[in-house]
MMTF fields as JSON, N, C-alpha, C and O atoms, coordinates in Angstrom:
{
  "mmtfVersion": "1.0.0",
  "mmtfProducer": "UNKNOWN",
  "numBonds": 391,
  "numAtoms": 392,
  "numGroups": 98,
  "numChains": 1,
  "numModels": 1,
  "chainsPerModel": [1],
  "groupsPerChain": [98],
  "chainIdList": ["A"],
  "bondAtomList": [4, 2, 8, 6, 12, 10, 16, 14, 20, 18, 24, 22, 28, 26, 32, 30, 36, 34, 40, 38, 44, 42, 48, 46, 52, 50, 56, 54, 60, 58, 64, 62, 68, 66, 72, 70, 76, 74, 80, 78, 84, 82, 88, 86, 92, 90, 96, 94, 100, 98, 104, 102, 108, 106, 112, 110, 116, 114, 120, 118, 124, 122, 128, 126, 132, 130, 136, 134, 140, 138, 144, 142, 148, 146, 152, 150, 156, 154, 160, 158, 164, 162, 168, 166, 172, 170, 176, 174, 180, 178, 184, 182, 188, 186, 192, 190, 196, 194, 200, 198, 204, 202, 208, 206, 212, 210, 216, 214, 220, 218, 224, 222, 228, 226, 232, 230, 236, 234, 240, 238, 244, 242, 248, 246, 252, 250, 256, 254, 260, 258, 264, 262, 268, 266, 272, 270, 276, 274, 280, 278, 284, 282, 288, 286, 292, 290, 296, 294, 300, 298, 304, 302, 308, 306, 312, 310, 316, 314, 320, 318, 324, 322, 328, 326, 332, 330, 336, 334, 340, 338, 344, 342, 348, 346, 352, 350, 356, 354, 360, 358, 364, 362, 368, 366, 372, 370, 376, 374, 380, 378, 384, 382, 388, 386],
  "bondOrderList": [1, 1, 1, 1, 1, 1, 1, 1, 1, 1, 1, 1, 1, 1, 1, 1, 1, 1, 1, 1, 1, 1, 1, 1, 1, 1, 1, 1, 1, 1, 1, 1, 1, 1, 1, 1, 1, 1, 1, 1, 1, 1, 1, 1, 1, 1, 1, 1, 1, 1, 1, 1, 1, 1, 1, 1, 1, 1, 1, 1, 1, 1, 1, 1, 1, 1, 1, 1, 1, 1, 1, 1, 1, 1, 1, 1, 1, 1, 1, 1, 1, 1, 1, 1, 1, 1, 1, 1, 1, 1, 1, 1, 1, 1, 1, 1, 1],
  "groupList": [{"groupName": "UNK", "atomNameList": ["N", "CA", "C", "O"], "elementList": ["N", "C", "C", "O"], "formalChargeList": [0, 0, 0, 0], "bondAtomList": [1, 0, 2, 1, 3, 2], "bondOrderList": [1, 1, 2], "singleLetterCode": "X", "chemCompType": "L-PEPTIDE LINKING"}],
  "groupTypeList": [0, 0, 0, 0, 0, 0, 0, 0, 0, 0, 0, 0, 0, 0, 0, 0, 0, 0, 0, 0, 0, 0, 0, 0, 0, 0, 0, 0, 0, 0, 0, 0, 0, 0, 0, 0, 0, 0, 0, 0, 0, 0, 0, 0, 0, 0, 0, 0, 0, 0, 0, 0, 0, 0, 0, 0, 0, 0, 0, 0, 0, 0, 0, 0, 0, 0, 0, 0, 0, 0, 0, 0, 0, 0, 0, 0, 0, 0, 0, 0, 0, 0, 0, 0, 0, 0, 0, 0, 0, 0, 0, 0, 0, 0, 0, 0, 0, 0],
  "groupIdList": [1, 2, 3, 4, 5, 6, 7, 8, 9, 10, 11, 12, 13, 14, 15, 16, 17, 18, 19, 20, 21, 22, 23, 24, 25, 26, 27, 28, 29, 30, 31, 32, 33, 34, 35, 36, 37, 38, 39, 40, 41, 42, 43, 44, 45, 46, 47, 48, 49, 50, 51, 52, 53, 54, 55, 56, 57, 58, 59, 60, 61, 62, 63, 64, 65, 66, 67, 68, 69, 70, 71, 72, 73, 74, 75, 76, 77, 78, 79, 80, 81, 82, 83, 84, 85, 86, 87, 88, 89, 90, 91, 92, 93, 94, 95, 96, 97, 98],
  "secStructList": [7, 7, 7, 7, 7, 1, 7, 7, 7, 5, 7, 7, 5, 7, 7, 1, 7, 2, 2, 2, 2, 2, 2, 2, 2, 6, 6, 1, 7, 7, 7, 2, 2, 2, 2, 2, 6, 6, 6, 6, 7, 6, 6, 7, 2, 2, 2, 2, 2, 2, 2, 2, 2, 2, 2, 2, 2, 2, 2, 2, 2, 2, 2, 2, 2, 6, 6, 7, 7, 7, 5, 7, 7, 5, 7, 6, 6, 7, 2, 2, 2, 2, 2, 2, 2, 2, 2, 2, 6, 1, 7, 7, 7, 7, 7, 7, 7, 7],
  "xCoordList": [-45.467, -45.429, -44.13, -44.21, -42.727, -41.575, -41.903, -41.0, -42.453, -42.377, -41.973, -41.915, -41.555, -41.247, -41.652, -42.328, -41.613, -42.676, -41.856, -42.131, -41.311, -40.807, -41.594, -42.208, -41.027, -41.162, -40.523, -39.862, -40.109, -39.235, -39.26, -40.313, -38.013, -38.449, -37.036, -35.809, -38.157, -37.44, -35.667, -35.487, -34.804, -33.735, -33.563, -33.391, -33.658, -33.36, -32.16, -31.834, -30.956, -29.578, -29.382, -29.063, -29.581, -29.216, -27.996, -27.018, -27.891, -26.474, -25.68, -26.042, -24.493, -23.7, -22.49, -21.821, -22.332, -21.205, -22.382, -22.897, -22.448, -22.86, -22.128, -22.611, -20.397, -19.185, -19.593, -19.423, -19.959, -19.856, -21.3, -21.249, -22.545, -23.512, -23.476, -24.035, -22.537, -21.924, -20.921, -21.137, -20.322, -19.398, -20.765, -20.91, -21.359, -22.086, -23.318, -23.574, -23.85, -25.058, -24.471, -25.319, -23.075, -22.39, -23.653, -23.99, -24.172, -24.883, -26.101, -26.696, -26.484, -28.164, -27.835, -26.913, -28.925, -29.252, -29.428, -30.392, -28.282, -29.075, -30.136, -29.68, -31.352, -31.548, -31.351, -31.151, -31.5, -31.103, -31.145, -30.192, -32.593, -32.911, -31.999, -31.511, -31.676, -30.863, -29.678, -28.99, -29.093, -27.649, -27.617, -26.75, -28.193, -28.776, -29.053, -28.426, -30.13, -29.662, -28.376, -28.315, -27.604, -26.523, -25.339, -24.549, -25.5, -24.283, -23.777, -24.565, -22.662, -21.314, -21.693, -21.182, -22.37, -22.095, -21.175, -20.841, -20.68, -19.737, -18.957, -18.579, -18.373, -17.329, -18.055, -17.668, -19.286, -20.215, -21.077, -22.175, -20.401, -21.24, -22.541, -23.606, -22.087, -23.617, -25.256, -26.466, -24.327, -25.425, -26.185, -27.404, -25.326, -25.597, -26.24, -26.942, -25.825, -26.929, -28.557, -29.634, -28.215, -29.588, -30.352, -31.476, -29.785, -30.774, -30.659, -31.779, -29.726, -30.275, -31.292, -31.686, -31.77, -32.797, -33.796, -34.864, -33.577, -35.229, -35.613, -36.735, -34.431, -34.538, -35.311, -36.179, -34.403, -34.769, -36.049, -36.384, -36.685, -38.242, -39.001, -39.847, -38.831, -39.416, -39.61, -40.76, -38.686, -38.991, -39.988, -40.81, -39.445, -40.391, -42.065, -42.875, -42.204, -43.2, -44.113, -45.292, -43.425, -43.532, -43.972, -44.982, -42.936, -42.882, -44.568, -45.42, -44.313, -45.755, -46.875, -47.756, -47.143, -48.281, -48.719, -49.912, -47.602, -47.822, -48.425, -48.747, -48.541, -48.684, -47.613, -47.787, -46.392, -45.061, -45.474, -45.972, -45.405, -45.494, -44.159, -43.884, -43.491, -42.1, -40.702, -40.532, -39.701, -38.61, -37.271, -37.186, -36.237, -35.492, -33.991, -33.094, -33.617, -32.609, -30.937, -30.459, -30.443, -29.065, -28.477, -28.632, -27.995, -27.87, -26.279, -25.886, -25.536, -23.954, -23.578, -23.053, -23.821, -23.354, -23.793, -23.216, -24.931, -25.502, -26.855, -27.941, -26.534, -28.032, -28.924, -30.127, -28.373, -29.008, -29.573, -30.581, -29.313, -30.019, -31.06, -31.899, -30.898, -32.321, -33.364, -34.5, -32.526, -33.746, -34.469, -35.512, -33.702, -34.015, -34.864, -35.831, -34.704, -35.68, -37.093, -38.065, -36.857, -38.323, -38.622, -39.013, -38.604, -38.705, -39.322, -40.432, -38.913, -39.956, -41.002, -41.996, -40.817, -41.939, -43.25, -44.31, -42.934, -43.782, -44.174, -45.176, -42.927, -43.039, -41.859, -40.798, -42.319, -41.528, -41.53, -42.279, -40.271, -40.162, -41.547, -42.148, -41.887, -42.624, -42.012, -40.865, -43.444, -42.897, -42.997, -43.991, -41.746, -42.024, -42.821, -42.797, -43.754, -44.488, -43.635, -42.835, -44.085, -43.196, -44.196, -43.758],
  "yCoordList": [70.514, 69.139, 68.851, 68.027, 69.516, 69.334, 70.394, 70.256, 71.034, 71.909, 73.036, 73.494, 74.056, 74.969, 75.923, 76.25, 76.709, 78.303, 79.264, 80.39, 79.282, 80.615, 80.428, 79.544, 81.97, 81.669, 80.983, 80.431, 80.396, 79.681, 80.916, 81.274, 81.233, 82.194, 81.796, 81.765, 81.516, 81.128, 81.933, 82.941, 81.337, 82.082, 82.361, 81.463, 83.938, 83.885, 84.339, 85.194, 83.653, 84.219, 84.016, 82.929, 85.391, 85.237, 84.828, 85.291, 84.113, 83.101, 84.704, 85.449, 84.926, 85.693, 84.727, 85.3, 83.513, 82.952, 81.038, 80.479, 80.648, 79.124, 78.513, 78.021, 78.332, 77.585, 77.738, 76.666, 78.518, 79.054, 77.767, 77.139, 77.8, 77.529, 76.019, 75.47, 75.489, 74.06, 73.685, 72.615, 74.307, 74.09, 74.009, 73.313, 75.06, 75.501, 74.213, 73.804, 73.788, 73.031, 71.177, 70.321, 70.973, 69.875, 68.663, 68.677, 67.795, 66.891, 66.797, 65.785, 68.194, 68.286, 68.482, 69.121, 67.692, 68.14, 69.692, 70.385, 70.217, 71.173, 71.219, 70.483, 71.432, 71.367, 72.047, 73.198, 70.894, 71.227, 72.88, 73.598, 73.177, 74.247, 75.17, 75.923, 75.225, 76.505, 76.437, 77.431, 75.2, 75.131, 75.671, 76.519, 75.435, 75.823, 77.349, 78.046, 78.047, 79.123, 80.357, 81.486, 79.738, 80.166, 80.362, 81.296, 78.887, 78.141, 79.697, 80.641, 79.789, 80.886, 82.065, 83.12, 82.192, 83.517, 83.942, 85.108, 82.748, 83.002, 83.905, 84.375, 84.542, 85.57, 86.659, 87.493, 86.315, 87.564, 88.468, 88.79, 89.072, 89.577, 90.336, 90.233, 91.168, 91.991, 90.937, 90.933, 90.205, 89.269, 88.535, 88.614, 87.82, 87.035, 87.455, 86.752, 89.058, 89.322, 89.739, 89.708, 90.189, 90.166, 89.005, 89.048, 87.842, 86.547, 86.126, 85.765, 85.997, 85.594, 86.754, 86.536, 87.979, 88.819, 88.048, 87.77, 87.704, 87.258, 85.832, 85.44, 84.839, 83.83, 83.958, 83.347, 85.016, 85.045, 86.022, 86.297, 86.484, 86.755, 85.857, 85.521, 85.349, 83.368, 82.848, 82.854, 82.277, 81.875, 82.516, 82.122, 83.259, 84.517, 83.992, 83.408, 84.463, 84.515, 82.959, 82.952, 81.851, 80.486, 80.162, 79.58, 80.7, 80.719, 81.608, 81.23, 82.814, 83.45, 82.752, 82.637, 82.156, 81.502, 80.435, 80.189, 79.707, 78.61, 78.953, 78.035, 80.447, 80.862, 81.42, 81.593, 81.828, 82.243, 83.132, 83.52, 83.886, 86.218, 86.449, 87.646, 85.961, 86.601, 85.98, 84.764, 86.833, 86.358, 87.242, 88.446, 86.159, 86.536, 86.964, 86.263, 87.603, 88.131, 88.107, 88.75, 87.063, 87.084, 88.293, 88.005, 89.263, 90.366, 90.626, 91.388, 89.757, 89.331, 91.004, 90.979, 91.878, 93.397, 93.906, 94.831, 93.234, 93.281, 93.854, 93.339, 95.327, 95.5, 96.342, 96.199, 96.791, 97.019, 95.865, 96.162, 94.447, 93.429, 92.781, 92.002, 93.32, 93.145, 93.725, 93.606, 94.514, 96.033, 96.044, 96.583, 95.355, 94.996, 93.778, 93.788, 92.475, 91.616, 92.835, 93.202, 93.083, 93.397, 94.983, 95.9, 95.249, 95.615, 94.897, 95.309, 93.883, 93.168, 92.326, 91.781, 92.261, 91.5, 93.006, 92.893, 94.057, 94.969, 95.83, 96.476, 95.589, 96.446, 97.641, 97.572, 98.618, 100.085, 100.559, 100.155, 101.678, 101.909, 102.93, 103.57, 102.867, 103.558, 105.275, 105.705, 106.032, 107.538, 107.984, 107.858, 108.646, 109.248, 110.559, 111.274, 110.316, 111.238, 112.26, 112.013, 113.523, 114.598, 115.864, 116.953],
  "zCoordList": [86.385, 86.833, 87.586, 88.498, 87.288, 87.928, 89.04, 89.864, 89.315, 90.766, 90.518, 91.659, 89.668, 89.017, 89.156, 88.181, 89.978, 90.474, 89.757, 90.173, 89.204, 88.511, 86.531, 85.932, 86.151, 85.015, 84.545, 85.425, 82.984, 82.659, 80.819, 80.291, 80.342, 79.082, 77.953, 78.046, 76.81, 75.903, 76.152, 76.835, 75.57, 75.35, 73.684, 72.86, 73.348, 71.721, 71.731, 72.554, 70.462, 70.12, 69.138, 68.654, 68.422, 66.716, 66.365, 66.952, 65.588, 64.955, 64.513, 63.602, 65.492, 65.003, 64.084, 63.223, 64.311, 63.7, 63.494, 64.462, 62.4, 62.359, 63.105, 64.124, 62.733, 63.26, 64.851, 65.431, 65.491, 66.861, 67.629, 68.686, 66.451, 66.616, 67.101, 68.051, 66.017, 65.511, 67.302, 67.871, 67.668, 68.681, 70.362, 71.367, 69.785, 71.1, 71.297, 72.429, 70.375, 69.822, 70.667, 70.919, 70.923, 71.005, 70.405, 69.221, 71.275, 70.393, 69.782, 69.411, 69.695, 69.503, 68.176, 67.669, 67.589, 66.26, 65.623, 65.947, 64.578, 63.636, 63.063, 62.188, 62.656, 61.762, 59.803, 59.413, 59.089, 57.971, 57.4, 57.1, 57.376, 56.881, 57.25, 56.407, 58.478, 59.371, 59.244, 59.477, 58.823, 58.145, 56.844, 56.631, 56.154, 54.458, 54.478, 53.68, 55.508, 55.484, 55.602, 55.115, 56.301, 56.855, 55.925, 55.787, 55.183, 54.099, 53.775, 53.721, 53.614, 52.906, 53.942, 53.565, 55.031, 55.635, 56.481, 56.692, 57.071, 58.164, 58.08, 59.153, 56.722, 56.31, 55.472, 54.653, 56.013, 55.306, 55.98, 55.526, 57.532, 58.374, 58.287, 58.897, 57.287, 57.462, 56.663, 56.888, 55.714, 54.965, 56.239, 56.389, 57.124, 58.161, 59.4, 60.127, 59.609, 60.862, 60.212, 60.808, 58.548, 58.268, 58.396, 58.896, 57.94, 57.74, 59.126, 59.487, 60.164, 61.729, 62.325, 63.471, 61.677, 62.597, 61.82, 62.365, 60.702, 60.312, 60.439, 60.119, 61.032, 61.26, 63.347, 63.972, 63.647, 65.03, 65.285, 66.437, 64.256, 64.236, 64.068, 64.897, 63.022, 62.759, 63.745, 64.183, 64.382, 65.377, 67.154, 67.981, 66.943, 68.264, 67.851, 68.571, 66.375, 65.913, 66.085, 66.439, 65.805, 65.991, 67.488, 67.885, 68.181, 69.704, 70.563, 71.367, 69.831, 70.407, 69.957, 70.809, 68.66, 68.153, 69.128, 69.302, 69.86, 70.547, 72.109, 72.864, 72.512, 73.774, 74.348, 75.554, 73.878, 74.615, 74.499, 73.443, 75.722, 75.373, 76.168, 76.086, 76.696, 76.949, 76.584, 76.666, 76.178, 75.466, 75.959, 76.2, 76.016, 76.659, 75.795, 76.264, 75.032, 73.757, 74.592, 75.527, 73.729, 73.985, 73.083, 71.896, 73.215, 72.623, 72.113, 71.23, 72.949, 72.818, 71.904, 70.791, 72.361, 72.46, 71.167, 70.595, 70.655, 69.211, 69.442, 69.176, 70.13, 70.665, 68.844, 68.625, 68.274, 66.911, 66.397, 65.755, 66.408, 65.522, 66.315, 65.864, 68.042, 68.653, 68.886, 69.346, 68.354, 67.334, 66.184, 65.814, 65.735, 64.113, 64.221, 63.46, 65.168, 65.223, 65.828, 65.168, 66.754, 67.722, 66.292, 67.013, 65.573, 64.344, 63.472, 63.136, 62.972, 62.288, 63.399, 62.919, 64.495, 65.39, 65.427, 66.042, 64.796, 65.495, 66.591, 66.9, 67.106, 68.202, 68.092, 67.472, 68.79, 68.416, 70.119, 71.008, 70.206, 71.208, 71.488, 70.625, 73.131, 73.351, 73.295, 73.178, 73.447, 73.384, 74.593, 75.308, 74.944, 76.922, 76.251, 75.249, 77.876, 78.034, 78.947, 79.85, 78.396, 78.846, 79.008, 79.381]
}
């Protein structure tokens, strides 16, 4: 309806830091739940990239249900936990043919 000929593709970025989320987010609402998940991880890295891959599958998953099939992974040099999401989404690397 705005004139828009390109694609347009979700952006996903797993919460490497909440505080970061909180700064970046400026006036948009958190929501609760996703603060609540987070609560005490900030100084708990490995706890925290586990629960943002499965928070940032959740959502994919939410996102594809609605008709989204392409996604666009802020990977911020965290290419293992966008492994670990597209891991629990089900998808595996393909095998070269040789």
């Amino acid at each position: 309806a705005a004139g828009i000929t390109v694609p347009i593709l979700p952006g996903i970025m797993p919460v490497t830091s909440f505080a970061a989320i909180r700064r970046m987010s400026g006036n948009t609402e958190i929501p609760a739940w996703l603060e609540t998940l987070f609560e005490g991880l900030d100084e708990r890295p490995g706890p925290r990239a586990l629960v943002a891959a499965v928070a940032a599958a959740d959502l994919c998953k939410r996102l594809y249900d609605g008709g989204v099939r392409d996604f666009h992974f802020y990977t911020l040099n965290k290419a293992e936990q966008t492994y670990a999401i597209c891991q629990l989404l089900g998808l595996r690397p393909k095998e070269n043919a040789a």
